[in-house]
C-alpha positions, 0 to 999 in steps of 0.5 A: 375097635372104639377107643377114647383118644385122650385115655393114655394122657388121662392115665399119665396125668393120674398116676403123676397126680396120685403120688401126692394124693394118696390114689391107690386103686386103677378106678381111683386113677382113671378119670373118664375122658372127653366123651363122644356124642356116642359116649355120653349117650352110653354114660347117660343111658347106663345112670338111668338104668343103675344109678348115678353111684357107681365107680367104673372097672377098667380091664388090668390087661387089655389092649383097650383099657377102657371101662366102656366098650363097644362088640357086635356080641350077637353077629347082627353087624351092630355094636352092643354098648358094655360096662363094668362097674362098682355099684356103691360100697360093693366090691364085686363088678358087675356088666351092663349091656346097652343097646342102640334104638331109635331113640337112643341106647337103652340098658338090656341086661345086667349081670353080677360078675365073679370077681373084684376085677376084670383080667381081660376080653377077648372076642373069639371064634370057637365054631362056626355058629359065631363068636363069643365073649370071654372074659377073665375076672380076678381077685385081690384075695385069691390067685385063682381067676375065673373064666366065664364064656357067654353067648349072645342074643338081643343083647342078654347074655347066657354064661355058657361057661366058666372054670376057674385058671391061672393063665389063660391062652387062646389059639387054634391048638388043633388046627381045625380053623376055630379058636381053642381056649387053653386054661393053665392051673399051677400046683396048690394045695387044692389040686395038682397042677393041669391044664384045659382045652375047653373049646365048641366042637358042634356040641357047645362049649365044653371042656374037650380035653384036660392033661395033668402037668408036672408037679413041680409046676407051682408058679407060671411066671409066663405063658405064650402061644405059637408054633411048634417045630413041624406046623403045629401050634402050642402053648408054652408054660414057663414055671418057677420052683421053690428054688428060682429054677425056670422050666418049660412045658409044652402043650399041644394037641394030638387028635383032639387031646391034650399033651404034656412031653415035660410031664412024661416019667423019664422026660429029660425036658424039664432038666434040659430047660432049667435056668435061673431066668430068661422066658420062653418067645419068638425071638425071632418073630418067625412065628415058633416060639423059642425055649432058652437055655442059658451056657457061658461064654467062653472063659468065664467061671461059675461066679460071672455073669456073661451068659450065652442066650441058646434059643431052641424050638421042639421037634420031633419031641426032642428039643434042638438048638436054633440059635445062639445069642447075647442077650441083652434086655436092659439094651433093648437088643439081641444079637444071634451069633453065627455058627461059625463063632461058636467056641471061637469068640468071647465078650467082655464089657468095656467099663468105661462105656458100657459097650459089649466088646466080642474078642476072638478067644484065645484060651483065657479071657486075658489073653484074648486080645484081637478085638472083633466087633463091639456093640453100643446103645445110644439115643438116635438123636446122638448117632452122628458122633458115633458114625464119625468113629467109625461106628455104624446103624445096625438096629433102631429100638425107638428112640434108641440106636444100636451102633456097631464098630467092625474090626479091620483085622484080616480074620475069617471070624470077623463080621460083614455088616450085612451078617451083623444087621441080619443077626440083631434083633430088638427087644423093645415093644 
């Protein structure tokens, strides 16, 4: 994969310049960098077969956020050249593909895309005849983004595909070696909410399956794929009511069809997984995905807010708690508490630092007094004077440090330093 090496510098220098300017759009912040040989050849290319008037769309959520880039799209172990772009006044983008000849590259094919702005692409497997190009477009004036798939040949693309979504998960849901497309639809006034598994059997691509979803499914605030208890794979769908309440639904494939457990009349999924905040993800990048519930420590009463983070994973359609935790993103860590706390241990915030101090619990807050372990968040330049008392290394979280100090208490709930380390997990990307 390509990149243009000075790509993040340029993006920090524009956005630290567009506070004054003025600057509202990503085109408008994004300069091209320093062009290779291979690049400026590209550029040249495409001015000569579109003009020199065009503005260029980066893709919002793609790893390579890049106006140009660079695929082998139709499997002949050659990179195909593309770009999005803005010809003049017009709003809608449109793709270019350039090819490589002898003398150059030259512009093959062009297209007029559906939608003001490039969500993401994905190069992807579906069957065993090749890969294809997905790509997710949007726009300002609506929710809904449109999927448009296409094959490849000499360069000129075929949209073989396209369905309109809300989000859009790609996974092998069914085992079967090849990717799956799952495309999620939120509840509106045009349709209830549904999901799809659109994928290429042997017979193109199609839509293989659809399975209608909960009602109350009106906002996804998160999507994300992996595996489900017992081997299988899913996609998990975070969705948020008119009242704040976060559900999951879990999607999966039985024999080529899609399921929806949450959406069954007399699911008791939706009510168990209800919480006011907190995502569905592999906390602990063991590859299943985790559904949290949220539960109080002990001591504490509805109007406070220190919460236990319990991570649980569907099995045999039930969900079962997995762990335990403290939750701490502003942190940048959490921490899995062992079973043998459970009931058994509260925490409380030291004011004065900000540590998060573990207490065994001895009927009220107040009255738990023999302090257990604490946890402290410090820049990993600054560590030295929190070993010096008695603190050690447990998590490095990038330029951060997570310090813990052990109690010295003769107490069956105090903690080794190896079951603590174990038990940390960053949540820094």
């Amino acid at each position: 994969m390509r990149r243009w090496g000075c790509m993040a510098a340029a993006v920090i220098a524009a956005m630290t310049a567009s506070s004054c300017t003025g600057i509202t759009s990503v085109e408008e912040l994004l300069e091209p960098p320093v062009l290779s040989d291979v690049q400026k050849q590209v550029y040249t290319a495409l001015t000569d077969a579109v003009g020199e008037d065009i503005t260029y769309v980066y893709p919002r959520f793609d790893d390579e956020r890049s106006a140009f880039f660079f695929r082998d799209l139709d499997g002949d172990g050659t990179d195909e050249a593309c770009a999005f772009y803005r010809d003049g006044e017009q709003n809608s983008v449109r793709l270019n593909v350039l090819c490589r000849t002898e003398d150059g590259w030259r512009s093959v094919y062009d297209h007029a895309c559906p939608g003001t702005q490039v969500e993401r692409i994905y190069m992807t497997d579906l069957s065993s005849d090749g890969v294809y190009l997905v790509i997710g477009y949007g726009s300002a004036a609506r929710a809904d983004k449109t999927l448009c798939i296409y094959s490849c040949e000499d360069g000129r693309l075929q949209n073989v595909y396209s369905e309109l979504y809300s989000r859009l998960e790609i996974i092998d849901l069914d085992l079967d070696g090849g990717d799956d497309i799952v495309l999620i639809n939120a509840n509106t006034e045009d349709h209830p909410a549904y999901a799809s598994l659109v994928t290429d059997g042997g017979e193109g691509v199609r839509r293989r399956s659809v399975v209608m979803m909960r009602e109350s499914t009106a906002e996804l605030v998160n999507t994300v794929s992996g595996g489900l208890g017992g081997g299988a794979a899913a996609v998990y769908a975070d969705s948020s009511s008119g009242s704040g309440t976060i559900s999951t639904e879990i999607l999966y494939c039985v024999e080529g069809e899609l399921r929806d457990p949450a959406a069954l009349d007399g699911s008791d999924i939706p009510a168990i997984t209800a919480r006011r905040w907190l995502y569905s993800q592999d906390i602990d990048g063991d590859g299943i995905v985790e559904i949290p519930t949220i539960d109080r420590f002990p001591g504490y009463r509805d109007t406070e807010q220190i919460y236990i983070a319990n991570w649980n994973i569907f099995e045999n359609y039930t969900l079962s708690k997995k762990w335990s935790s403290l939750y701490e993103p502003s942190q940048g860590y959490c921490f899995m508490i062992p079973t043998r706390w459970d009931g058994l241990v509260t925490v409380r915030i030291d004011q004065s630092t900000g540590e998060r101090v573990f207490y065994k619990f001895n009927g009220t807050l107040a009255q738990s007094r023999l302090e257990l372990m604490r946890i402290a968040v410090c820049y990993t330049r600054d560590k030295d004077d929190f070993e010096e008392r008695g603190y050690f290394e447990a998590l490095t979280t990038g330029s951060e440090s997570v310090m813990v100090l052990t109690s010295a208490a003769e107490d069956s709930l105090v903690l080794t330093p190896t079951e603590i380390v174990n038990g940390l997990y960053s949540l820094r990307s």
